[in-house]
N, C-alpha and C positions, 0 to 999 in steps of 0.2 A: 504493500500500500504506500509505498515510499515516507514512509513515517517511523520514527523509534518506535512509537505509538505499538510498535505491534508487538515490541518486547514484553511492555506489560499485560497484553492482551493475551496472550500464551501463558503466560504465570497464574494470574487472573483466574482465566479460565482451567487451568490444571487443578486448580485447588479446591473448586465446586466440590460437594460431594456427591457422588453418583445417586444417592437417593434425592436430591433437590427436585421438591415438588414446582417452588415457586420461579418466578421469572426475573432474572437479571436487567436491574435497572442502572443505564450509563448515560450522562448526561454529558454532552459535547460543543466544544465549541469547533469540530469540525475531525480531527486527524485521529483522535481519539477513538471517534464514532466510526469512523471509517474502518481503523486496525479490530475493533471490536467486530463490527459487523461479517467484515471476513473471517475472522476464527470460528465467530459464533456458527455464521453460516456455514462454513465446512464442514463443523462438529456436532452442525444439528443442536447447536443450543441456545434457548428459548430467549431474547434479548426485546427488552424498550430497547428504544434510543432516545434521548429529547434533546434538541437543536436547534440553537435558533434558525428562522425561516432564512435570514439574510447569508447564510454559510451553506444552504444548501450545493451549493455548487461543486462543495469538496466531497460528497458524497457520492463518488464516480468509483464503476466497479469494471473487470472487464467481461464478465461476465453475471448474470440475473441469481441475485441471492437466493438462499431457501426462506420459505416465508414463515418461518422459525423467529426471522428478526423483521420488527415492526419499530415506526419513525412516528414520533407526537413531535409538533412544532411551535412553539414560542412566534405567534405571527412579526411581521415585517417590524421594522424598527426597535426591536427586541435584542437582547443581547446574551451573552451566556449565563451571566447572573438569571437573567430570565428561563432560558433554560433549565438551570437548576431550580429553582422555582418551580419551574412542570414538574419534575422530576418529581420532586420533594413531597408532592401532592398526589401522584400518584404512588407512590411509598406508603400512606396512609393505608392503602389496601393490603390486607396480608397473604395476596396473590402476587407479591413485588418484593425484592429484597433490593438493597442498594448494592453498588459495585465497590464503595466505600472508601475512594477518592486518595488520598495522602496518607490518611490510616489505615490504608488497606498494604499490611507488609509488602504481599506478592505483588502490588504494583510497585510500590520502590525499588524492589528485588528487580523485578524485571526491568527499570530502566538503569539499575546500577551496574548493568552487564556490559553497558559502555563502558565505564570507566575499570572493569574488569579487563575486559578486552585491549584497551589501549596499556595498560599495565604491565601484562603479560608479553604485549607485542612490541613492546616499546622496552622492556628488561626491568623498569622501575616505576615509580608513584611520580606521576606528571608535578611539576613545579605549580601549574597555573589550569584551573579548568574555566570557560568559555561556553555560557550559553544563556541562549535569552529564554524568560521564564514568564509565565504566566500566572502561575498559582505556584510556582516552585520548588514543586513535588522531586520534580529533573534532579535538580542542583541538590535537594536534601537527599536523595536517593545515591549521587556519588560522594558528597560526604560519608555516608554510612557506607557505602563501599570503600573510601579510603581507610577509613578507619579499623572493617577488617582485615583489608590490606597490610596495616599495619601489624594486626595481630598475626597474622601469615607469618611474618619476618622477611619474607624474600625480596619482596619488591621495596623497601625503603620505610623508613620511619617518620617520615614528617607528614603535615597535612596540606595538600594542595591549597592555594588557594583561589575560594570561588569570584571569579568574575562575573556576574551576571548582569543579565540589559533587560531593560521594557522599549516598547515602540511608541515613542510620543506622538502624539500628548496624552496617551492611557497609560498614565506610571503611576499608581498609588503607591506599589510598593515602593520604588524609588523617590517619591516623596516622603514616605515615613522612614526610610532609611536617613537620606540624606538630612532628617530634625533629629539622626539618631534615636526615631520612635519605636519601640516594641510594638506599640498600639499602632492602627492604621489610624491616618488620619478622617477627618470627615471627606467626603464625597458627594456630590449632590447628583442622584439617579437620573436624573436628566442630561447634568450634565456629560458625566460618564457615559451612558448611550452617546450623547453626539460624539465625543469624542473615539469611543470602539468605531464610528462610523467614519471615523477618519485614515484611523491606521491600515496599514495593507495587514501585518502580523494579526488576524481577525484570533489566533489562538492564543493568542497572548494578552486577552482580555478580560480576565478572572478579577472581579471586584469583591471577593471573599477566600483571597488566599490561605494557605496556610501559610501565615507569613508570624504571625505572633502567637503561636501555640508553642507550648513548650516541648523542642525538636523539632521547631519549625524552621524558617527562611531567616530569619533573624538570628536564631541560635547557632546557625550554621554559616553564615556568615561572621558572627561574633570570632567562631573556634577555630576560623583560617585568617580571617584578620580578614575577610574581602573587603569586596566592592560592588558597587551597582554605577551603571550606564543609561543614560536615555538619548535614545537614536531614533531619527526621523525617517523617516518614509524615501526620502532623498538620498540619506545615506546607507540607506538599506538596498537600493534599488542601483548603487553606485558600488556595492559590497557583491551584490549579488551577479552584475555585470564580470566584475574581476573574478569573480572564483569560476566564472562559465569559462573566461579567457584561459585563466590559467589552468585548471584543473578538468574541463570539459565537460562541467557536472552542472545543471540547474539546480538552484536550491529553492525553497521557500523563501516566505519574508521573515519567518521568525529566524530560520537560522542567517538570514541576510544581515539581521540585526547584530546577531550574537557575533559575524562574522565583522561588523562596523565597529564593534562595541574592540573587538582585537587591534584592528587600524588603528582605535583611537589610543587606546594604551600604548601600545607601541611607539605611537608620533609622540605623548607625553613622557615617551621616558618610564614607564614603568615596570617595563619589561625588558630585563637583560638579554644582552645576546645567545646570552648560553643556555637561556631557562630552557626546559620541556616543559612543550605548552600543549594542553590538550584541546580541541577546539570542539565542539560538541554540533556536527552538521545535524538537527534533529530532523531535516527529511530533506527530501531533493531526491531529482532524477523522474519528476511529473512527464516531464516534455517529452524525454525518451523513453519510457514506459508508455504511453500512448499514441506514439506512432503507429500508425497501420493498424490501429485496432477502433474497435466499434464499442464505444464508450457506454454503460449502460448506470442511469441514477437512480438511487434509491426513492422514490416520491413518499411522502409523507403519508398517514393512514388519518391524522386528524390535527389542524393543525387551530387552537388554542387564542382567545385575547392576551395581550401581555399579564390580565391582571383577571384568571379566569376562576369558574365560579369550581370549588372545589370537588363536587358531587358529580359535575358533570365530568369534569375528568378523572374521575375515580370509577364513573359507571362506561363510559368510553375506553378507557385502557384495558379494566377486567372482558369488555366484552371481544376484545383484540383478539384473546387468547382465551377465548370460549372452547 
């Protein structure tokens, strides 16, 4: 699916238990939903999705899913915060369990296999890791990999530290960093939708990270000494130009970001010549993966007000998976 996305999707899904009556609910701001859908659908297991309407576009398969997985939609103007919201409400029904987000181990697990893999391949524990976050799950996920990296002994004893980036103007978390706030700051829902409607990175738009939980984005930044980046849509798209040049690989916007967010470090000075640096491409390679093929999208089954009435989509969802 050209996504990390689908690391944690495999883990995820590995760990159900074979008797699971009820239906797995994952709420998406697009790449997520997508890595899920695929697993589910191969494996024949029972999947929501809830999305907002304006991301639908990322929902491209190359071939027709099994109808095992079913799509509820947050209408137009909506954002993933909204989405989670759908979600949230249909979880009320005890025909739904949640997919369980940040605190769901097997999802960290499965995206910490990056930073396994670069460890392994590379002899040691990277100097510097690279990537732009949305809810932050990524970045908490290779910290807990460094960390038992460390306990290994093989690959080095120190802890990378995390660089991460938002796509401005949607950076709460990099506002509450930069006042050095555990708390997030205030937000006004308004303005945050217009803003998620500005940026290209549409996955990098989580207004309820796990950013101040304890073992969150915050703490994990504290224990490497990071940082955080806010990159614009120009530099993203100026990142994302250069890595096509040189590496011959389309990326996303998010990792366009994460990849700006390294430029910028670099021009200030903050990165030695000598570091190992890990750079965290968290998807790419759309453009050549869809070549010559016949694109097929998941369409919605019901798609939702921003701010809808709870009964109705409680008796809508159950009746999905009648």
């Amino acid at each position: 699916t050209c996504s990390f996305k689908e690391t944690e999707a495999y883990s995820v899904c590995a760990r159900i238990d074979e008797n699971e009556k009820r239906v797995l609910v994952v709420a998406s701001a697009g790449n997520t939903a997508r890595a899920f859908a695929k697993v589910c659908s191969d494996n024949r297991i029972p999947l929501l999705l809830s999305v907002p309407a304006d991301n639908l576009d990322a929902l491209w398969f190359d071939e027709p899913l099994d109808p095992c997985v079913k799509l509820i939609c947050s209408e137009k103007g909506g954002d993933y915060f909204d989405a989670i919201h759908l979600s949230n409400l249909a979880l009320k029904s005890d025909k739904f369990y949640a997919e369980g987000g940040a605190k769901n181990v097997a999802r960290r697990d499965g995206m910490a296999t990056t930073v396994l893999s670069a460890a392994t391949t590379i002899g040691r524990i990277p100097d510097y890791y690279f990537q732009a976050v949305g809810s932050g799950t990524g970045a908490i996920a290779a910290w807990e990999a460094n960390m038992r990296l460390i306990e290994d002994g093989r690959f080095g004893s120190h802890l990378m530290k995390l660089m991460v980036s938002q796509n401005a103007p949607f950076v709460p978390m990099y506002n509450a960093w930069r006042e050095d706030s555990r708390d997030m700051l205030h937000y006004d829902d308004d303005k945050a939708r217009r803003d998620v409607e500005i940026i290209d990175a549409k996955v990098l738009s989580n207004r309820k990270p796990p950013y101040s939980i304890a073992g969150g984005l915050y703490d994990a930044l504290k224990a490497t000494d990071g940082e955080m980046f806010a990159l614009t849509n120009a530099h993203a798209r100026k990142a994302r130009r250069l890595f096509l040049e040189l590496e011959g690989v389309d990326i996303y916007s998010a990792a366009g970001i994460a990849t700006a967010s390294l430029i910028k470090a670099v021009e200030e000075g903050k990165i030695a010549k000598d570091a190992v640096v890990m750079l965290n491409i968290t998807g790419g390679g759309e453009l050549h993966f869809k070549e010559d093929k016949t694109l097929w999208y998941l369409k919605p089954d019901h798609v939702f007000p921003i701010d809808p009435d709870p009964e109705e989509v409680i008796a809508k969802t159950e009746a999905l998976f009648a």
